[in-house]
C-alpha positions as CSV (number, residue, x, y, z in Angstrom):
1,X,0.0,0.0,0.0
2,X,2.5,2.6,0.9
3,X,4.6,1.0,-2.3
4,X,1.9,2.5,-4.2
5,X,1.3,5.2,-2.8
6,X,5.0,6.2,-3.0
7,X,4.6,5.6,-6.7
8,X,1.9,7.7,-7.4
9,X,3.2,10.4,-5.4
10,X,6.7,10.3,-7.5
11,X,5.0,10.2,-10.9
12,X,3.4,14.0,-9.5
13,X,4.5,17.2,-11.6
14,X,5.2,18.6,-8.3
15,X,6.8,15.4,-7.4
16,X,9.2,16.1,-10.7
17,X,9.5,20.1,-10.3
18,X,11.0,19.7,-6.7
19,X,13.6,17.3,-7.9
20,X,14.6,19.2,-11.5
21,X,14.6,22.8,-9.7
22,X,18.6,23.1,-8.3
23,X,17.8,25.6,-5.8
24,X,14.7,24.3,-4.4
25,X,15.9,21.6,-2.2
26,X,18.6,23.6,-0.5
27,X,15.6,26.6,-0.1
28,X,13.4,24.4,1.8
29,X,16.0,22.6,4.0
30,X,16.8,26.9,5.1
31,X,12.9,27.0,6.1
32,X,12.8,23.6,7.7
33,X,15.6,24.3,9.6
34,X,14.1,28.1,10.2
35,X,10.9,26.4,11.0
36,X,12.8,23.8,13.3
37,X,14.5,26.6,15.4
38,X,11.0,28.0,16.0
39,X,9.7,25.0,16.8
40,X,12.1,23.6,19.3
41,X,13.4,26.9,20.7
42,X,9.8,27.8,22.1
43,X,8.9,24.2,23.0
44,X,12.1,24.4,25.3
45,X,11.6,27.4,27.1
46,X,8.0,26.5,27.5
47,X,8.1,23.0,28.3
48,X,11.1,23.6,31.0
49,X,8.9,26.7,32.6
50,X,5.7,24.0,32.9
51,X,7.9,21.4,34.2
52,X,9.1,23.7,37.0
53,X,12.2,25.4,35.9
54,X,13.2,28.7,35.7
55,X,10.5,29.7,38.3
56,X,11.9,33.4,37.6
57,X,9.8,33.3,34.6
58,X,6.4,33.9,34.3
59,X,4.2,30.9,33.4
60,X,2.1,32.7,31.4
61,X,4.4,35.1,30.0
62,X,6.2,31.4,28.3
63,X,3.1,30.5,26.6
64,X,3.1,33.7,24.7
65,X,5.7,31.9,22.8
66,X,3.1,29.7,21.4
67,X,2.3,31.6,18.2
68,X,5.8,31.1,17.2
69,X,5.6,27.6,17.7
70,X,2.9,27.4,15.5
71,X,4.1,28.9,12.7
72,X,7.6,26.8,13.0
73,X,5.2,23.9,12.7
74,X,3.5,25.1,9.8
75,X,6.8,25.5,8.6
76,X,8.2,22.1,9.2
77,X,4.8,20.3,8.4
78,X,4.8,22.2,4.7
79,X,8.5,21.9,3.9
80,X,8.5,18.2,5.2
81,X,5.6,17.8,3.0
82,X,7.5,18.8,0.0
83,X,10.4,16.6,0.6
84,X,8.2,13.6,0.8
85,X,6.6,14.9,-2.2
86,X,10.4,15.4,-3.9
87,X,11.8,11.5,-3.0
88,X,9.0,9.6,-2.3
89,X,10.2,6.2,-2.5
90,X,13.5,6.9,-0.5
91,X,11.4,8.8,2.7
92,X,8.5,5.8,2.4
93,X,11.3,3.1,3.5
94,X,13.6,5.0,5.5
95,X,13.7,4.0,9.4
96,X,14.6,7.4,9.9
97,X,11.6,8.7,8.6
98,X,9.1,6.5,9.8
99,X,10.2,6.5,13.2
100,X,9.9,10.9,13.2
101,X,6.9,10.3,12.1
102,X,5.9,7.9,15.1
103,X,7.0,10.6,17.5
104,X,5.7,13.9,15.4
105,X,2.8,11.9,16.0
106,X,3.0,10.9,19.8
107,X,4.0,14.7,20.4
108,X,0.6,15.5,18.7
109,X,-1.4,13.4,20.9
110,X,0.6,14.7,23.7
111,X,-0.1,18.2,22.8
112,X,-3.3,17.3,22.7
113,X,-3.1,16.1,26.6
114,X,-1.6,19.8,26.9
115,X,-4.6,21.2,25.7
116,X,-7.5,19.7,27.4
117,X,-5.9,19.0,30.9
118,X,-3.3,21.4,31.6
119,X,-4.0,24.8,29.9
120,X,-7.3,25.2,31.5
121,X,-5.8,25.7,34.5
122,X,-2.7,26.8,34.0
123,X,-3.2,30.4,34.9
124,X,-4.4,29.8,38.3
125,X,-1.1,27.8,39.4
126,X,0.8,29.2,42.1
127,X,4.0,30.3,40.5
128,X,6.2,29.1,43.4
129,X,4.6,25.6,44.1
130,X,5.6,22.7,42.4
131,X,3.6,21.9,38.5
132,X,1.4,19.1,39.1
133,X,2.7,16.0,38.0
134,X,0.9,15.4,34.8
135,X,2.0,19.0,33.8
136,X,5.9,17.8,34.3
137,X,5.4,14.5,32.5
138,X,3.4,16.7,29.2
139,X,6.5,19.2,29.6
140,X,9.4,16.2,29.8
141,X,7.6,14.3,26.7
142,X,7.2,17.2,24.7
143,X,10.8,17.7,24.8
144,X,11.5,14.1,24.4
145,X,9.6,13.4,21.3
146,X,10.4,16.9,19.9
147,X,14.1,15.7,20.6
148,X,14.1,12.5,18.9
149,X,12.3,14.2,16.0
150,X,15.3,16.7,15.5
151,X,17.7,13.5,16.0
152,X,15.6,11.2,13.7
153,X,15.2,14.1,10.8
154,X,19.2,14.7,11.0
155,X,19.7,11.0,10.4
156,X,17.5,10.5,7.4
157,X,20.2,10.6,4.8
158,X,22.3,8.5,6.9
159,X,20.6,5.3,8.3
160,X,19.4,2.3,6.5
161,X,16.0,1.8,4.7
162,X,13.4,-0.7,5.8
């Protein structure tokens, strides 16, 4: 199934215009990476504030970061689509690659946790006290998953396929 999807995907226009435009792949790696640093430099400051670090900083005042987060996503998520889109068959069987997407999608889920369990109440925390537990273990794998997606997206051209 994903054979064959793969195929269809190559046989694209788009699929051919990203791989015959020189300057296109090095472009989009820029954004990805742009998007990247977005992504993973709010998500830190953030995730270490809600897991009880840095007390010094407001809570709220972090999450003001979101927007920028958001948009590094949007980022990654479009640029990442492309590349799929540009080498279909090689991202389809890469271990790399499948196992970002297992965590993109287990921070998504988790993010999801965020949302409906912690950010309701957020505000009303006392800034001193200690983050409630399920806040620390949201904030700690936030910035494992987003971790090992950085790790597994650098090793893509490296590790085997399959």
């Amino acid at each position: 199934m994903i054979e064959s999807f793969s195929l269809a995907v190559a046989e694209t226009s788009l699929s051919q215009w990203i791989l015959v435009t020189y300057w296109l792949w090095p472009v989009l790696e820029i954004i990805h990476f742009v998007g990247l640093s977005l992504l993973l430099g709010g998500l830190i400051i953030i995730d270490l504030r809600m897991a009880g670090h840095f007390r010094s900083l407001n809570l709220s005042a972090t999450h003001q970061l979101l927007p920028m987060v958001f948009i590094g996503f949007a980022l990654n998520l479009i640029t990442g689509v492309l590349f799929f889109i540009g080498d279909p068959m090689r991202y389809s069987i890469n271990i790399g690659f499948q196992i970002k997407m297992i965590l993109i999608m287990i921070a998504g889920l988790n993010a999801l946790l965020y949302y409906w369990k912690i950010n309701p109440h957020i505000h009303s925390w006392d800034p001193a006290a200690n983050p409630p537990a399920l806040a620390k273990t949201v904030a700690y794998v936030s910035l494992i998953t987003w971790t090992g997606v950085l790790l597994c997206g650098r090793l893509i051209p490296y590790v085997g396929t399959g």
